[in-house]
N, C-alpha and C positions, 0 to 999 in steps of 0.2 A: 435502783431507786424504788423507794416502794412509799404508794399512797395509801391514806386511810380518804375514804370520802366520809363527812359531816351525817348523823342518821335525818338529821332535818332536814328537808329538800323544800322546794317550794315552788306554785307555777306563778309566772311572772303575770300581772296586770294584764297585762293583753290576751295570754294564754299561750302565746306561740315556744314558751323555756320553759325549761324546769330548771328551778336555780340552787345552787349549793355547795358547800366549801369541800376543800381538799385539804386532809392537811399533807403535806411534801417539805421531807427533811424538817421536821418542824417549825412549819409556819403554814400559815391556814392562805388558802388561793382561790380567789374568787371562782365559780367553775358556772356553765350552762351548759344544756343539753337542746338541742332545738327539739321543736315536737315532734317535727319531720325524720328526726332521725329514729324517737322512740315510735313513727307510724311502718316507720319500714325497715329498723333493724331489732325493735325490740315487740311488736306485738303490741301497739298500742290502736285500736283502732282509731281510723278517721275521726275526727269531731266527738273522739274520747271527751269525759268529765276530766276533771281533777284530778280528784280521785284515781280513775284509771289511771292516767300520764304518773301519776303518783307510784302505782302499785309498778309499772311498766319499769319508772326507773329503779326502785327499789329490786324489783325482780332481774334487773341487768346491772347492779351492782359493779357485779369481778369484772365485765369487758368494759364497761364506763372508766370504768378505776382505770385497766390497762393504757384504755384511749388515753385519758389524762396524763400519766408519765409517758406514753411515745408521745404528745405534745412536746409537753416539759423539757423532754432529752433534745428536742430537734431545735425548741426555742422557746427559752426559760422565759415567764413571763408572769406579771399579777392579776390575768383573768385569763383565765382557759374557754371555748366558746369551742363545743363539740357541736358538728353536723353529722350530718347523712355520709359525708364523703371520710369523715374519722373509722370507720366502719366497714368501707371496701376494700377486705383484704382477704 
């Protein structure tokens, strides 16, 4: 299975996501990254801007992508919601 993620990303109202689509087998899936995850597996510092969480996901791309289809393979679904624990491996 192979994903494209969406170049848009966005950080959600609160701050606490970064939000952005997948597409998988063609069709677009809702996807989030929590912050926490981009503060301890991507190099985002603490109480990062936007912008930063921004650059952090864009700069973790290919393992976001990967996280997203080992989701998908284990249990197909219309929103994907990546943490911190997608990432200890």
């Amino acid at each position: 299975m192979e994903s494209t993620l969406v170049a848009e990303a966005r950080v959600s109202s609160d701050g606490k996501l970064v939000l952005f689509v997948a597409t998988i087998r063609d069709r677009g899936v809702q996807c989030s990254i929590s912050r926490r995850a981009l503060e301890e597996h991507f190099w985002a510092p603490i109480g990062a801007s936007d912008a930063r969480l921004l650059k952090a996901y864009a700069d973790g791309r290919n393992r976001i992508a990967a996280a997203v289809e080992r989701k998908m393979l284990r249990a197909p679904s219309e929103l994907i919601q990546l943490n911190g624990a997608d990432f200890n491996h």
